[in-house]
C-alpha positions as a Markdown table, in Angstrom:
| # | Residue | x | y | z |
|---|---|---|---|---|
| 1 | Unk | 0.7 | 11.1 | -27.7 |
| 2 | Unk | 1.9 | 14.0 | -25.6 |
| 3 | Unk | 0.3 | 11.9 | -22.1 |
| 4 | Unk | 1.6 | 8.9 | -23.1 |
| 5 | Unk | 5.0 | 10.7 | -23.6 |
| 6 | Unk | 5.3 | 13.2 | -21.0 |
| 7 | Unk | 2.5 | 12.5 | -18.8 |
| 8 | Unk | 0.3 | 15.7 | -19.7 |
| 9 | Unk | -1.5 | 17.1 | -22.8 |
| 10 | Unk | 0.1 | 20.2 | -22.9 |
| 11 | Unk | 3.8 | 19.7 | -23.4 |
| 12 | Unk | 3.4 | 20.4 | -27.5 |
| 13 | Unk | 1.0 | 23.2 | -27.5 |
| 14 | Unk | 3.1 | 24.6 | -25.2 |
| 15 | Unk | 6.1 | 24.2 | -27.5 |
| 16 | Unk | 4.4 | 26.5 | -30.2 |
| 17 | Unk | 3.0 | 28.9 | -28.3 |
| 18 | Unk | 6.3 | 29.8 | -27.4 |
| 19 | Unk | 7.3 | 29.7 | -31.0 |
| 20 | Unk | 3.8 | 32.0 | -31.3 |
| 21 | Unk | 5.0 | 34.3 | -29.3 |
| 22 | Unk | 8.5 | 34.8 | -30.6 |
| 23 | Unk | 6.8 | 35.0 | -33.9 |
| 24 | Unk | 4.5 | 38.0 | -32.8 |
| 25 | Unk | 7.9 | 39.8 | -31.4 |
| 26 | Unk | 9.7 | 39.5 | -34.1 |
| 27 | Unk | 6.7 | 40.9 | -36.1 |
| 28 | Unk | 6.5 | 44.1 | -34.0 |
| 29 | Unk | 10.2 | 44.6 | -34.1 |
| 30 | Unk | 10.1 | 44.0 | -38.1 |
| 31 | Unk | 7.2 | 46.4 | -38.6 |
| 32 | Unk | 8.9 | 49.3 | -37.1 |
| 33 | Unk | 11.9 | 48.7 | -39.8 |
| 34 | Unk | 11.4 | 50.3 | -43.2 |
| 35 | Unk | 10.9 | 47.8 | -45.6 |
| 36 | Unk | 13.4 | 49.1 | -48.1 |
| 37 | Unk | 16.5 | 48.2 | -45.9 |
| 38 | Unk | 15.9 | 45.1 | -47.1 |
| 39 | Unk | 15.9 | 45.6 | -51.0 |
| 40 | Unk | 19.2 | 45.6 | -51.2 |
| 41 | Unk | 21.6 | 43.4 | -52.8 |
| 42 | Unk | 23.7 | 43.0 | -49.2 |
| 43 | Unk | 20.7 | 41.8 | -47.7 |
| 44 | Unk | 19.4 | 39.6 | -50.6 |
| 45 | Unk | 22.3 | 37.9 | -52.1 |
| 46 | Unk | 23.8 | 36.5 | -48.8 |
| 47 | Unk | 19.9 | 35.2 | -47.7 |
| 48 | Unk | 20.3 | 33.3 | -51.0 |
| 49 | Unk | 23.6 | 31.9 | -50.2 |
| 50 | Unk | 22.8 | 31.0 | -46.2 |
| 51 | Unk | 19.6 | 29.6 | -47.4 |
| 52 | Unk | 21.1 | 27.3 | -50.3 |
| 53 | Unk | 24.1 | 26.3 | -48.2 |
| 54 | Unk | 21.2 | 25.0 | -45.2 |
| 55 | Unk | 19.1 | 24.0 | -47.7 |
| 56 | Unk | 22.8 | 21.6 | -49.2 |
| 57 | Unk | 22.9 | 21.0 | -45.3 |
| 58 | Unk | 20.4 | 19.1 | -44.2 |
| 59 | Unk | 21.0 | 16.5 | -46.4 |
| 60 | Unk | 24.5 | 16.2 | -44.2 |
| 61 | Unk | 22.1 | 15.7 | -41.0 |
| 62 | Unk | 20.8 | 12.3 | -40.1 |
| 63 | Unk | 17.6 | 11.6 | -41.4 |
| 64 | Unk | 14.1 | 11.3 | -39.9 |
| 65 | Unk | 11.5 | 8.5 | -41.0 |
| 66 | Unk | 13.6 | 8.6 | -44.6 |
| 67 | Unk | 13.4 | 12.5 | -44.5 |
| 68 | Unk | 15.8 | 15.1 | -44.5 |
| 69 | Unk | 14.1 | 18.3 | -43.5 |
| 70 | Unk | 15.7 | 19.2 | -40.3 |
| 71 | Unk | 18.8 | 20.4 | -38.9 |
| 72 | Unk | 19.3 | 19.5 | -35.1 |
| 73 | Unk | 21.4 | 21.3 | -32.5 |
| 74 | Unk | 21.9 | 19.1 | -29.8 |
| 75 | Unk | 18.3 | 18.0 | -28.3 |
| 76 | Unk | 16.9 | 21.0 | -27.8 |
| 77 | Unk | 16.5 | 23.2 | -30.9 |
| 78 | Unk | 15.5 | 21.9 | -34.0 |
| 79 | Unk | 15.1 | 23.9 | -37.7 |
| 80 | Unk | 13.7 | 23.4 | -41.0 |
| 81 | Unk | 15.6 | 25.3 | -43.5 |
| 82 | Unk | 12.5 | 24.9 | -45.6 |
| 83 | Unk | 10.9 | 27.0 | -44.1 |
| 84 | Unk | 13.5 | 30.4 | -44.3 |
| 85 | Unk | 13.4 | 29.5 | -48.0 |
| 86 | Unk | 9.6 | 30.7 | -48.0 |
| 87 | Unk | 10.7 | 34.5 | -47.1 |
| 88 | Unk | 14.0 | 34.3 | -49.2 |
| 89 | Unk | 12.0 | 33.4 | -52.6 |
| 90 | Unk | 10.1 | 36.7 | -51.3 |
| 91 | Unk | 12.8 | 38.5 | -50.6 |
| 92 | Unk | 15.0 | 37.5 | -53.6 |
| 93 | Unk | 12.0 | 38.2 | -56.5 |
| 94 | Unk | 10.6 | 41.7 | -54.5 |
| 95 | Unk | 14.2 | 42.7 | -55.3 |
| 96 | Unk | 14.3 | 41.2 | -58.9 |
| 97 | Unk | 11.2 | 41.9 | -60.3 |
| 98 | Unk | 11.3 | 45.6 | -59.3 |
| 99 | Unk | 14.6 | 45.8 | -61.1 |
| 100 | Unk | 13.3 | 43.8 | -64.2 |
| 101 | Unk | 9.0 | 44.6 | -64.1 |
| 102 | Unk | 9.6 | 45.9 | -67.6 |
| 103 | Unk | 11.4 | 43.1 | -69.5 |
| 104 | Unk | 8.9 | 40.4 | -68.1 |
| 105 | Unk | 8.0 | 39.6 | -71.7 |
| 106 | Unk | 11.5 | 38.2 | -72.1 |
| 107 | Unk | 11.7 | 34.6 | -71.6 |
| 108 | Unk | 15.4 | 35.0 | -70.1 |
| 109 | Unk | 14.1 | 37.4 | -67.7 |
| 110 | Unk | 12.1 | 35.2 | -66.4 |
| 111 | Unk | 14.3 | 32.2 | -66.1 |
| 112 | Unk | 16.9 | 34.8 | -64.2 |
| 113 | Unk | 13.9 | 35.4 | -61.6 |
| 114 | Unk | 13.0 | 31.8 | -61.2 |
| 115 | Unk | 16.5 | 30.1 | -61.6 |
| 116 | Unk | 16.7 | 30.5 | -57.4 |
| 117 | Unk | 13.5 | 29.8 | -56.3 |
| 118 | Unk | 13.4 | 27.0 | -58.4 |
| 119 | Unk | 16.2 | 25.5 | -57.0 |
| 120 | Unk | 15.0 | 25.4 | -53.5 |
| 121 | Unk | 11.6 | 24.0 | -54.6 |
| 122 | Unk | 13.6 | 21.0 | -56.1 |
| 123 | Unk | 16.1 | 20.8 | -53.2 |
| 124 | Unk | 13.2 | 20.6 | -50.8 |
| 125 | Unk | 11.4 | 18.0 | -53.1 |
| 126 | Unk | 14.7 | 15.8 | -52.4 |
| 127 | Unk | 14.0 | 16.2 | -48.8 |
| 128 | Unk | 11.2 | 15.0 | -49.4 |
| 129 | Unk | 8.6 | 17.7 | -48.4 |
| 130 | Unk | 6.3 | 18.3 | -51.2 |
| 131 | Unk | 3.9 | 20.5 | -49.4 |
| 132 | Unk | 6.5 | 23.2 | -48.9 |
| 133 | Unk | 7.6 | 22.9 | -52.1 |
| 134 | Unk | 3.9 | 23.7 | -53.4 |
| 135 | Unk | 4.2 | 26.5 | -51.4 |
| 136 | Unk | 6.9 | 27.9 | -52.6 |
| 137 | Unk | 6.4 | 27.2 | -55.9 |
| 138 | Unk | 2.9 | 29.4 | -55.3 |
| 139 | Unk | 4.7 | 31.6 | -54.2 |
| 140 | Unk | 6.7 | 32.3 | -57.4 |
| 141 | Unk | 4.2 | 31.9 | -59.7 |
| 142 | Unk | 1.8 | 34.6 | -57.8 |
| 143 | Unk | 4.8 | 37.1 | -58.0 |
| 144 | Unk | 5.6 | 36.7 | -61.6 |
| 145 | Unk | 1.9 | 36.9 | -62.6 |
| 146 | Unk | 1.9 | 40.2 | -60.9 |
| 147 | Unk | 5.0 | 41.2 | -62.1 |
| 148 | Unk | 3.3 | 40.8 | -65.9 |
| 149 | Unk | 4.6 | 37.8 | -66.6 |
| 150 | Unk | 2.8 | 36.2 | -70.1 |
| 151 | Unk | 0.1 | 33.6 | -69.1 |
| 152 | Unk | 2.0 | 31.5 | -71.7 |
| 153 | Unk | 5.3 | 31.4 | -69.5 |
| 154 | Unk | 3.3 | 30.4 | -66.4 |
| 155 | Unk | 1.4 | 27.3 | -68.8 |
| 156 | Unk | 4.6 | 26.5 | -69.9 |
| 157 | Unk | 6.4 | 26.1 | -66.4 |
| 158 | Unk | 3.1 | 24.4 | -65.2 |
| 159 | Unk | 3.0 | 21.8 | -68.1 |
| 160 | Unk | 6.8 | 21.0 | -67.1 |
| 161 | Unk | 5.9 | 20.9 | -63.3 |
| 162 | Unk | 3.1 | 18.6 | -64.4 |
| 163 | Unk | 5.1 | 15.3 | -64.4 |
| 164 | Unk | 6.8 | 15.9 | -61.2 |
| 165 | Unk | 4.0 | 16.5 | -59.6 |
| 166 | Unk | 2.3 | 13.3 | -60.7 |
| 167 | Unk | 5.0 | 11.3 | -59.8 |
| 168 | Unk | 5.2 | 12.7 | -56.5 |
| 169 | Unk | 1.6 | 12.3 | -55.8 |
| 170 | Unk | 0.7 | 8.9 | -57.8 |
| 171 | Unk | 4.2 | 7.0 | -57.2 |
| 172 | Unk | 5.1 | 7.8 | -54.0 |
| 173 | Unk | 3.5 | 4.5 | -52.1 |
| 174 | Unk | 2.9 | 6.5 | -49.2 |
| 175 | Unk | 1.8 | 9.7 | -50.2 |
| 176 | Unk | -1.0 | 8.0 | -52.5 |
| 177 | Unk | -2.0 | 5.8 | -49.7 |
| 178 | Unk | -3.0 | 8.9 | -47.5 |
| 179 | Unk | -4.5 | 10.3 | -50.7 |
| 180 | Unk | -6.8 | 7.2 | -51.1 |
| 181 | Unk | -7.7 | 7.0 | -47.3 |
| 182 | Unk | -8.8 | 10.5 | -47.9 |
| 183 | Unk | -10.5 | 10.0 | -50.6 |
| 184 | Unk | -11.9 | 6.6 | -49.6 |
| 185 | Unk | -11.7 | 6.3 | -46.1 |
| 186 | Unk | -13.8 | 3.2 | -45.6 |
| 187 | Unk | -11.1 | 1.4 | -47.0 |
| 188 | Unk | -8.4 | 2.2 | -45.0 |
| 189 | Unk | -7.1 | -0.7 | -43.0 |
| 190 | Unk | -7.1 | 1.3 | -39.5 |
| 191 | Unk | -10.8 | 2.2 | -39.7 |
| 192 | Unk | -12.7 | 5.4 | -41.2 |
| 193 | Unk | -11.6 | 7.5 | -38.1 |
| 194 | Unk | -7.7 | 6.8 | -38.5 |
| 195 | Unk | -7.0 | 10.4 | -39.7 |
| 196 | Unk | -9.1 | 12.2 | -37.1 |
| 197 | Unk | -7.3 | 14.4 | -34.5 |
| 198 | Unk | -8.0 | 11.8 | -32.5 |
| 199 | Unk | -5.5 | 9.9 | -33.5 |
């Protein structure tokens, strides 16, 4: 794709190993910050807010093959808001639970903690993007089981998650047409090798 496009093979791996690269300096820089700067309401509360409002945002943007999962700034820069919610549901629950580690038997403790997260999970869903949204919603579950959640809280919030995630999977044309061609991939129409890197 990238000689057809631009004449060379190189153009998109070049792309992110830039992105690579900024990535490893902002690691450095944030390792040499201590770590409790950050559990503070100042810090949390307004990542909530700028993360909702981008998450809101997007939908504003025009769309992409039916998706809404970026936000573009001219031609040049693009950014999925998506993918700050991944650190904010970190941020946000690293903050909560410490706060909270004790009542975690409480079934309205535990809505408080996942009232947030679960709200980006279903506002990236509407994107759609249901891989982030797995994510994310891993990444909630992990933190409450090791807060000391109940297992019966985490069955519960599965069982509900259940049907939406069937849906998304089994009534999505598209998405259960890749899952077949997986699955199957003899019997998909562009040949066994459609979903190599080759193509």
């Amino acid at each position: 794709m990238a000689k057809a496009q631009f004449n060379s093979p190189y153009p998109y791996m070049a792309k992110q190993a830039v992105w690579a690269a900024m990535g490893m300096v902002a690691l450095f820089v944030l390792m040499h910050v201590d770590y409790r700067r950050y559990n503070n309401p100042r810090v949390v509360f307004p990542a909530i807010a700028i993360t909702m409002l981008l998450l809101v945002g997007v939908f504003a943007m025009h769309d992409s093959h039916n998706t809404h999962r970026w936000i573009r700034f001219g031609g040049f820069f693009t950014f999925q808001p998506s993918e700050m919610a991944k650190p904010t549901i970190v941020l946000f629950l690293a903050y909560f639970l410490q706060n909270h580690v004790h009542r975690m038997h409480e079934w309205k403790t535990v809505v408080r903690a996942a009232a947030a997260p679960l709200l980006f999970v279903a506002l990236i869903l509407k994107e759609p993007d249901l891989g982030t949204a797995l994510v994310c919603a891993a990444v909630l579950v992990l933190m409450l089981y090791l807060a000391g959640v109940q297992v019966r809280y985490v069955a519960i919030g599965l069982a509900c998650a259940s049907p939406v995630l069937y849906y998304m999977l089994f009534h999505v044309a598209w998405r259960r047409a890749r899952m077949l061609a997986f699955v199957n991939p003899e019997n998909d129409p562009r040949g066994p090798d459609s979903t190599s890197c080759n193509h």
